[in-house]
N, C-alpha and C positions, 0 to 999 in steps of 0.2 A: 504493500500500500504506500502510497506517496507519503512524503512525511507532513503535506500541507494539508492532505485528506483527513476530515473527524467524523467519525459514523453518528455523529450528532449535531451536525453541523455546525459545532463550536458553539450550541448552546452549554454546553457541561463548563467552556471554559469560561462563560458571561458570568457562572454562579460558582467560580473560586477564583482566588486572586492566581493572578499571572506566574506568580514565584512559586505558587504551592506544591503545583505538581507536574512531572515529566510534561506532557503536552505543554504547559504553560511555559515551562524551562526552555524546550523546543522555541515557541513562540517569542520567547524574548530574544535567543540566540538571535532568530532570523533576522527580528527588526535591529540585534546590534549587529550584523552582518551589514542590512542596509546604510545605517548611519555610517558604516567606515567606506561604503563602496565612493560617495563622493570626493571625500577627503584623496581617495588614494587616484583615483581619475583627475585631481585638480591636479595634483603633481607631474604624472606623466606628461604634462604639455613641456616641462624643465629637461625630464628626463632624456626626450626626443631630442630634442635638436641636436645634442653629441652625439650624434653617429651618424650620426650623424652621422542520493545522499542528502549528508547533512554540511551542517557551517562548518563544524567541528573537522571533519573530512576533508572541506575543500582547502579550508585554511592550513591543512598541513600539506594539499598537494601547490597550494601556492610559497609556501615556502619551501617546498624542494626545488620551486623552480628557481628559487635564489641563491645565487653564486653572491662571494663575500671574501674581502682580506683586510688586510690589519689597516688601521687608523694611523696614517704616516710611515713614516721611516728611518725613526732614530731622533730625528732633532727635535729640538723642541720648539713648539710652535711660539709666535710672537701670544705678547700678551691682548686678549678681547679689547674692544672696545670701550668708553667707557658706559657705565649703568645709566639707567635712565631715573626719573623720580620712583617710580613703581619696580626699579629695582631690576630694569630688563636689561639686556643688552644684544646690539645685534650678533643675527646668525650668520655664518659665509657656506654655502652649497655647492661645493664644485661640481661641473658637470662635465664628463672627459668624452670624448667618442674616441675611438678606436677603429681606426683603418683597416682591421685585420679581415682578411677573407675568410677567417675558419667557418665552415658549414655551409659555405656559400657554392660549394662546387668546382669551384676554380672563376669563375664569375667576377666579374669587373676587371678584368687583369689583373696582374701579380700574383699570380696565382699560388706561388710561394708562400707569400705573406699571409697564413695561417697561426704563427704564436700571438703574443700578445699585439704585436700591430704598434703603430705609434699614438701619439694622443695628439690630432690633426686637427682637436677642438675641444678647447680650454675655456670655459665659461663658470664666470664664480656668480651664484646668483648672492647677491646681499641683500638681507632680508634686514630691515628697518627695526627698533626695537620693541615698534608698538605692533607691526605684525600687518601693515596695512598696506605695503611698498617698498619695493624690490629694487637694486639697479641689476640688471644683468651686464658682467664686464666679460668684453670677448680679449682674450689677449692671444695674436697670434701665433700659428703655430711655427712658423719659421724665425720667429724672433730668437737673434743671437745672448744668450745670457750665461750665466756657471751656474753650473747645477751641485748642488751640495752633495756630501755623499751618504748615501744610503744602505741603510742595515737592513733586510726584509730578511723573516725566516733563518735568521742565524748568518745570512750570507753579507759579506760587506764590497757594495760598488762604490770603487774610488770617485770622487771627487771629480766632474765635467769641466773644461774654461772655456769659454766661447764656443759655445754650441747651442743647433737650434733647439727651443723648447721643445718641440715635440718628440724630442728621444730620449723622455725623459720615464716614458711609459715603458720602454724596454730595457733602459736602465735600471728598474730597479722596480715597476710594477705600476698600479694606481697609489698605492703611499708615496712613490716619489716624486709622482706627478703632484701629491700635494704638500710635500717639503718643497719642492721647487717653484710651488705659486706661492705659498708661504713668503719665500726667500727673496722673490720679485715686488712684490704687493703690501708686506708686512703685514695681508690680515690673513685672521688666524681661522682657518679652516677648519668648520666644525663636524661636516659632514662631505662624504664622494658619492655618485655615481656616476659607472660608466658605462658608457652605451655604444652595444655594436654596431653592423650596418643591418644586420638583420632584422634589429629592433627599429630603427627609423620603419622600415617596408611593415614590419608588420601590425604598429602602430597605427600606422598612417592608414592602411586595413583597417584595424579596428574601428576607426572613428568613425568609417564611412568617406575617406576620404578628405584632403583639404585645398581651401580657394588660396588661391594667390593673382596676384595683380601684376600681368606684365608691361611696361610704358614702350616695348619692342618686342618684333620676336627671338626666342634663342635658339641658335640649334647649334650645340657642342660636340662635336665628336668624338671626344676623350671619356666625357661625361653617359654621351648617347639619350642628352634631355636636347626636345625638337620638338617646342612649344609654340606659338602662337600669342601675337600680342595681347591684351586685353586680362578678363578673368578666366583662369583653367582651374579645375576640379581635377588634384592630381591624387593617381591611386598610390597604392605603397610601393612598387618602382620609380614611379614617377618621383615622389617624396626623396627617396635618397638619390637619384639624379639630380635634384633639384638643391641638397643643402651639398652637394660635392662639387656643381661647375661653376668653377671660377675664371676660364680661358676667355667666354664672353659676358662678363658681367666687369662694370666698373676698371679698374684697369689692370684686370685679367690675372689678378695673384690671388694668394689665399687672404691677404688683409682684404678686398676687394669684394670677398666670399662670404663675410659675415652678412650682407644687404641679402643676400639671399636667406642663410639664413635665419636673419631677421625677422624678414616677411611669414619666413615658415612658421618660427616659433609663435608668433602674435597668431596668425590664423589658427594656428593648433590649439593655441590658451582658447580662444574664442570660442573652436569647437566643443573643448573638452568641460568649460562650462556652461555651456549648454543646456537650459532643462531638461528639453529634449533627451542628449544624448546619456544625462547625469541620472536621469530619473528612470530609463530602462534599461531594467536588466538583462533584456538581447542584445542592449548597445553598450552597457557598461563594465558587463562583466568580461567579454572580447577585452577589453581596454584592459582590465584590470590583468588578466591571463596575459596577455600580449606583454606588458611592461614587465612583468614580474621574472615571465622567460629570457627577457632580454638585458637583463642590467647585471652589473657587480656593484654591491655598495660594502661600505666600512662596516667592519665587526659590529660596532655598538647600534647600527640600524638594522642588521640581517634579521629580520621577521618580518612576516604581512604585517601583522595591527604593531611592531612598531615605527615603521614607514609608513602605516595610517594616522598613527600619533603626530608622527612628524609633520605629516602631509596639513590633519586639521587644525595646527598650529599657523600655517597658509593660507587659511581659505578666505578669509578676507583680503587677501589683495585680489583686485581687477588688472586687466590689462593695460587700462587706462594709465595705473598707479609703478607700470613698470619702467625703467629709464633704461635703454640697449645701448655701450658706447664702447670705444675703444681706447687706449691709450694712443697718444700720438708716437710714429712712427716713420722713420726712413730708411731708404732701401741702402745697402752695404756695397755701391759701385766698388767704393775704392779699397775693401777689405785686401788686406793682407793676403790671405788666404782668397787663391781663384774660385776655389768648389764653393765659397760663399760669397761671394759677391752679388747674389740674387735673390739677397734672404733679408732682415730687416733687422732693424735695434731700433730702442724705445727711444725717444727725442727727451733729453731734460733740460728744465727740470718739468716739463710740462706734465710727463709721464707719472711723475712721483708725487707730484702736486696733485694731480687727479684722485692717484693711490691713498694721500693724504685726506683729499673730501670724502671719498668712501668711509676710511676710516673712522673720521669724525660725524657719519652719520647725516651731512649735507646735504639737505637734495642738491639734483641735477638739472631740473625741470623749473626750477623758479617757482614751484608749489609751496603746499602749506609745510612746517618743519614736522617732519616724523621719527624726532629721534628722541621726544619724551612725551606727547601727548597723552595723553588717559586713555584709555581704550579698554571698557568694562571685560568686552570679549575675548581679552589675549591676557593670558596668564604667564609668568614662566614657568610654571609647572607645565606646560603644555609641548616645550622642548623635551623632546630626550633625553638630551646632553646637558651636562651641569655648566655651567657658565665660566665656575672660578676658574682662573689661569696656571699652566704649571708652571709658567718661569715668571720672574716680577718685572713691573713694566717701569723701563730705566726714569727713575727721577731726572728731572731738570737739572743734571750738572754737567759742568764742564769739564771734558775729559782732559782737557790741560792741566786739569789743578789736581788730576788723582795719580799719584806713583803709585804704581805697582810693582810686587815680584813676583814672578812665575816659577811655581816648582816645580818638577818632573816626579811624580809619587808610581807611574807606572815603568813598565820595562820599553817601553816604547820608543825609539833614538829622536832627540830633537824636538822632542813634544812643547817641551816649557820653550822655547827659542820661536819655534811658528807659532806659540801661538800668542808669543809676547811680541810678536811680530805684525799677528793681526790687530792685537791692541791695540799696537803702535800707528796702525793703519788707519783708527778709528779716532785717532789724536791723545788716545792715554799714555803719558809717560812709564812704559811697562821696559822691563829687562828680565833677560832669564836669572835662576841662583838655584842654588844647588843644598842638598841635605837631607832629601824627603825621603829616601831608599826607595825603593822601588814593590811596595806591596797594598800601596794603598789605595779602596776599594771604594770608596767616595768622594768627591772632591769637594772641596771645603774653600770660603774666601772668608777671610778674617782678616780684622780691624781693630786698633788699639783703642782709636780716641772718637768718645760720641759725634764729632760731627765728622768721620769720616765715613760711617754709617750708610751715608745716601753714595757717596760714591762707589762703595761694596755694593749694594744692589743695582748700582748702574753696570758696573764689570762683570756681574753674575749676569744680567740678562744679555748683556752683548756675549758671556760665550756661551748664551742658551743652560745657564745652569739653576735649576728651583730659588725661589727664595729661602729655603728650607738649608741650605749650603750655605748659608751668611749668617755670620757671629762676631761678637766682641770676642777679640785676646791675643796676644801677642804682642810684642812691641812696637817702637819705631813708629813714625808718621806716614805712613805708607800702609797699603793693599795688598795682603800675602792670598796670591792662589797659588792652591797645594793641588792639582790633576793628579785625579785617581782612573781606577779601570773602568766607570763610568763615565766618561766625559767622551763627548763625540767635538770632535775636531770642526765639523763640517755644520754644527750647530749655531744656536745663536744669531745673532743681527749681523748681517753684513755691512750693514749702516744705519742710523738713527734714520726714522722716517720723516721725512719730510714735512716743513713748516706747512700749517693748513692753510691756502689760498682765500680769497675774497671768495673768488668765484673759477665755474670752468673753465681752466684755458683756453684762451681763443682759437686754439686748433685741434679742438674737441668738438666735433659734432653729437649732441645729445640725442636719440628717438624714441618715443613711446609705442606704446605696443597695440595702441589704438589709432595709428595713424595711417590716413587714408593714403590715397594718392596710388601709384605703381611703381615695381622695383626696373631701376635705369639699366639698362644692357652697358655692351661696353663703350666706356667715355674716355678711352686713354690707354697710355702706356706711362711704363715706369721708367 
């Protein structure tokens, strides 16, 4: 018998309470089945664009559909944002696609390209502190940067310098993709997923398809999208042809490539809340199956209802309320290196100054401020993820006035010298010294004299170390770090982030995710 069948037509259940008995237990699952099926459809519109019985039963066959790995890669992440009155603070989403062919057939060419793939689309959504608006930042994937080094699974990959972002997914997985937007960005990454090419297709299935607006027609070769100007309703081929070709859009790179999928993401949010498509369960539960098959996210979210949690912690933002931009950018004519010279680096300080408005919670759009508002609706209970920060977020001082000494407490050659090096890099007057032996198993920064206090917790966060490793004792006027077998080299700030701006750089184009108009073909070269 069906499980929604009652040989009494649900009179038996009018005349006892809902909780009392089996049937009624039944009955409530279902309607908490329904309340999370929205929550987790509103998410999938984020999800997509990177790549860019009973309840009881299905919920366990939706989490097997979920692949998951660890939450970074060793370093430590920069410290949150600051709180708001009510005690929130913003969340950062990465959302990675993955180029990989696996399960594709051999399909799109490269047919190689079945492991992990590289991560071709880097999108951090920042979610505001009251829960009501987003920016999504595309940062591209060819951008020249150093990628920190990463620990996954016991295995240690050295240290990157000047190389493109996107090999940062085969360096060292999805955690190192988010040490290394960490390391660019300084915000502190609270959640990943990543999304295949197979998940774009069959997403874009599920919803029934989505509109986009062309201002010309395309037809790419590379890509094999050969659309028609105007509005087209593109099925789940079409979808991932459409967030991949970049050779005839804008001026033909992958920076170029975000306007496309731009266009996708906004029409997909559009879809995906939808009455319509939010309120049937022929149309939402596809959606729901579809996304769940297709992602990898971070340990502490691997469950259905706790990515439903997460999800209804979002459901008040519109598309309206999303801000899509990029950092600025120029291409590497004159690189050193020939095989790069067609690739891009971030323009400063416009880049870090952008990095900075984020940060501090700014809008982008010249709207109302959404970084302490009241909002009865949004609780912090309603994250996942606990807020406090592991490493302390460096006080206001000048690293001219703090000396340091750096000790070598592991067996490790030259440890205290690089990384009194990097200090030195960061303007603290730091030198290596020597007497720690070589056994020690935590690392420690101690301080003689109270007001040198703030300067210890500015030296501890610049090498990524807890504030929990900072103490009064020892002598002298000076900053003693003691590196133990703890300590990652490749951690910490690479640089104080950047003074907050008025406003967005003038070479920042801002877009909402409700704006009309149609996406421009190609206008240029580079």
């Amino acid at each position: 018998m069906d499980e929604g069948t009652e040989p009494d037509g649900g009179r038996a259940a009018e005349r006892r309470p809902a909780g009392g008995t089996r049937r009624g237990r039944r009955r409530a699952r279902r309607s908490g089945i329904r309340r999370w099926i929205k929550p987790v459809a509103l998410t999938t519109g984020a999800l997509v664009v990177a790549g860019c019985g009973g309840g009881y039963l299905y919920l366990r066959h939706l989490d097997a559909n979920l692949q998951h790995a660890p939450l970074g890669a060793g370093n430590a992440p920069p410290p949150p944002g600051q709180a708001d009155a009510q005690g929130r603070v913003a969340m950062n989403i990465l959302i990675i696609g993955t180029d990989s062919r696996k399960g594709l057939g051999g399909g799109y060419g490269d047919r190689d390209n079945v492991g992990a793939g590289n991560n071709d689309v880097n999108i951090v959504l920042h979610v505001y502190p009251d829960r009501r608006a987003a920016v999504a930042l595309d940062l591209p994937r060819d951008t020249l940067i150093d990628h920190p080094k990463c620990v996954v699974n016991g295995e240690t990959h050295a240290p990157l310098k000047h190389r493109p972002l996107n090999e940062a997914l085969g360096h060292g997985g999805p955690g190192c993709v988010q040490d290394t937007v960490q390391s660019i960005t300084h915000l502190k990454i609270d959640h990943y997923v990543l999304v295949n090419f197979q998940g774009v297709k069959d997403i874009t299935d599920a919803v029934g398809g989505v509109e986009v607006n062309l201002c010309q027609p395309i037809k790419d070769k590379d890509s094999e999208l050969d659309l028609p100007a105007g509005v087209t309703k593109l099925n789940g081929e079409q979808g991932l042809q459409f967030v991949r070709t970049r050779k005839q859009v804008q001026d033909g790179t992958a920076i170029g490539r975000f306007a496309m999928q731009r266009a996708f993401l906004a029409s997909l949010l559009k879809k995906v809340t939808d009455q319509g498509t939010l309120l049937d369960p022929t149309k939402a539960f596809p959606v729901v199956e579809a996304a769940t098959r297709s992602i990898t996210v971070d340990d502490p979210i691997a469950g259905t209802l706790k990515l439903a949690e997460l999800a209804s912690s979002l459901h008040n933002i519109k598309p309206a309320e999303i801000s899509f931009v990029q950092p600025p950018t120029e291409y590497t004519h004159d690189d050193p290196d020939k095989s790069l010279r067609e690739k891009d680096r971030l323009v400063q300080p416009g880049a870090d100054g952008l990095f900075a408005l984020i940060l501090a919670d700014r809008t982008l759009n010249g709207t109302e401020d959404h970084s302490g508002g009241a909002d009865p609706a949004a609780s912090p209970a309603a994250d996942p993820q606990p807020a406090a920060p592991s490493s302390p977020a460096a006080p206001p001082v000048d690293p001219g006035t703090v000396t340091v000494q750096v000790l070598n407490g592991t067996p490790q050659p030259n440890l205290a010298a690089e990384t009194g090096k990097k200090l030195s890099g960061l303007g603290y007057r730091a030198s290596p010294g020597t007497g720690a032996g070589t056994g020690v198993r935590t690392s420690s920064v101690r301080y003689a004299q109270a007001d040198q206090r703030a300067g210890a917790l500015a030296v501890a966060a610049a090498l990524g170390l807890p504030e929990s490793a900072v103490s009064a004792g020892g002598g002298g006027r000076g900053v003693v770090v003691t590196l133990g077998a703890d300590y990652q080299p490749g951690g910490g700030a690479a640089a104080a982030p950047a003074p907050v701006p008025s406003a967005v750089p003038s070479d920042v184009a801002v877009h909402q995710g409700d704006e009309g108009g149609c996406v421009q073909g190609r206008t240029g070269t580079h």
